[in-house]
C-alpha positions as a printed NumPy array, in Angstrom:
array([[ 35.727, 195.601,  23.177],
       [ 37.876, 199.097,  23.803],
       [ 35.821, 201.981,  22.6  ],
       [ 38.555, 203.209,  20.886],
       [ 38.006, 200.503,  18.267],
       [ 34.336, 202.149,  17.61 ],
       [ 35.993, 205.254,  17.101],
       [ 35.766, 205.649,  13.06 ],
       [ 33.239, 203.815,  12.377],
       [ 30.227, 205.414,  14.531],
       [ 28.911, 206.551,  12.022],
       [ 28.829, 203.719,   9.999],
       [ 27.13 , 201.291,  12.689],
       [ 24.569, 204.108,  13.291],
       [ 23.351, 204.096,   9.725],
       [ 23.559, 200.376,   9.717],
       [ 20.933, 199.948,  12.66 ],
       [ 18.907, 202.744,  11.179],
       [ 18.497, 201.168,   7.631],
       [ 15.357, 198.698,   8.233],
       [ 13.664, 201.529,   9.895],
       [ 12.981, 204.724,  12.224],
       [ 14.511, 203.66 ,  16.008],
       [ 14.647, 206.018,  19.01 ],
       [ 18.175, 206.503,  21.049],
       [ 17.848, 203.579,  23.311],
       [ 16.785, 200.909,  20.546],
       [ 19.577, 201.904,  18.61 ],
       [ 22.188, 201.549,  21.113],
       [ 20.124, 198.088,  21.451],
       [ 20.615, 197.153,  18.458],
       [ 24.535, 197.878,  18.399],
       [ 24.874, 195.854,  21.102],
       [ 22.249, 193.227,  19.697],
       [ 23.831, 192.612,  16.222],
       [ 27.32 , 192.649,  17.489],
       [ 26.922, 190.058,  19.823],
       [ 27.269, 191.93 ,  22.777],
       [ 30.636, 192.833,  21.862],
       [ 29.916, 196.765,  21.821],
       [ 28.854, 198.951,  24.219],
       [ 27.434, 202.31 ,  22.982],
       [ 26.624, 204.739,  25.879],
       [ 24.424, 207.747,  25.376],
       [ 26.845, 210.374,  25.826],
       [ 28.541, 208.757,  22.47 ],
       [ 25.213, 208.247,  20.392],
       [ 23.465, 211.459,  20.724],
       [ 26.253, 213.599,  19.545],
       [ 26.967, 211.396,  16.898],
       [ 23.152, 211.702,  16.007],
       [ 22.94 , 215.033,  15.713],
       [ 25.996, 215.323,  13.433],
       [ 24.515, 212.937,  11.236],
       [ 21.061, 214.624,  10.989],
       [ 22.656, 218.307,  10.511],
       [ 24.35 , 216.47 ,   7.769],
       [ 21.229, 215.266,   5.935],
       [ 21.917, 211.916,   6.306],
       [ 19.471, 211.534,   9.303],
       [ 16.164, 213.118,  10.171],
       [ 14.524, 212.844,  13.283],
       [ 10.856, 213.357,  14.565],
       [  9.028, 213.601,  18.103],
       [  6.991, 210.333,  18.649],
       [  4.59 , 210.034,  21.794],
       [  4.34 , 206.416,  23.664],
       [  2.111, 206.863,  26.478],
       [  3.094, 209.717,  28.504],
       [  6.748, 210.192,  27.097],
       [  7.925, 211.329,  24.026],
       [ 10.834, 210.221,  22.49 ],
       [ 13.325, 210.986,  19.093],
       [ 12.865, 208.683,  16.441],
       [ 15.445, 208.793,  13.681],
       [ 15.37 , 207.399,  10.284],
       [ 18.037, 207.409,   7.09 ],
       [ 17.259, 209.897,   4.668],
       [ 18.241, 208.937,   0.698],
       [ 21.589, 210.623,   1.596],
       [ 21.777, 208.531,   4.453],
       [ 21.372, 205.494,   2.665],
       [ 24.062, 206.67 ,   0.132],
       [ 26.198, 207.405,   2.666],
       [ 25.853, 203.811,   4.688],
       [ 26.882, 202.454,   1.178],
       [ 30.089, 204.583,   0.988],
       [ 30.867, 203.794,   5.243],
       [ 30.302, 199.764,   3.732],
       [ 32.854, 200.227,   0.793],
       [ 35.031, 201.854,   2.987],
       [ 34.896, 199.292,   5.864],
       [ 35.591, 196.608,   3.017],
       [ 38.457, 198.25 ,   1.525],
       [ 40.009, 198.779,   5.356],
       [ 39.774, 195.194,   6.371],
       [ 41.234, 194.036,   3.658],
       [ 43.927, 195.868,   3.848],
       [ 44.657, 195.372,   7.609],
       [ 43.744, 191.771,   6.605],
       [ 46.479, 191.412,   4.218],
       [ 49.147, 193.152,   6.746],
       [ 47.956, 191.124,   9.459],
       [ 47.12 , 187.702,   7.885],
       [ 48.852, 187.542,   4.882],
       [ 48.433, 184.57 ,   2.087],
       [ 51.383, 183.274,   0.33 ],
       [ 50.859, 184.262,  -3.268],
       [ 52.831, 182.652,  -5.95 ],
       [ 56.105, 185.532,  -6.602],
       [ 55.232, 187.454,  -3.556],
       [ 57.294, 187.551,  -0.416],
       [ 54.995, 187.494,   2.885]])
């Protein structure tokens, strides 16, 4: 899938992996990839921005975990987070139906299609 159709909704799909719980950079570009089937592709150079935005937002916060000998950034929604994932869902509902209804229209009774 073109990365330009990621671009929007980053932030969105970021939250969403990050809801059932803390993940570190590489699980959640895992996950992406994972729960969308393999369709997309999130490279590191796109994530790690993207996190950092989020957390100097308040919608993220991070900590240092230690596995073995390296020590990685785990990140985890905060409450704003979580009230922010449900605004990025409402808005992701409200935009495919509308580019639904443009590019699949249904034949309503008084309506020309």
């Amino acid at each position: 899938m073109k990365s330009d159709a990621v671009r929007g909704h980053l932030d969105g799909l970021l939250l969403a992996v990050l809801e059932p719980g803390p993940l570190h950079g590489y699980a959640i570009i895992t996950a992406v990839q994972r729960r969308s089937g393999g369709a997309l592709e999130l490279r590191t150079g796109t994530i790690y921005p993207a996190l950092n935005r989020l957390e100097r937002l308040g919608l993220l916060s991070s900590s240092w975990q230690s596995v073995g000998e390296r020590r990685r950034r785990c990140y985890e929604l905060t409450d704003a987070g979580r009230a922010g994932l449900a605004e990025e869902r409402t808005a992701w509902r409200e935009f495919t139906t509308a580019i639904g209804s443009v590019l699949d229209p249904v034949a309503r009774p008084g309506h020309a299609v």
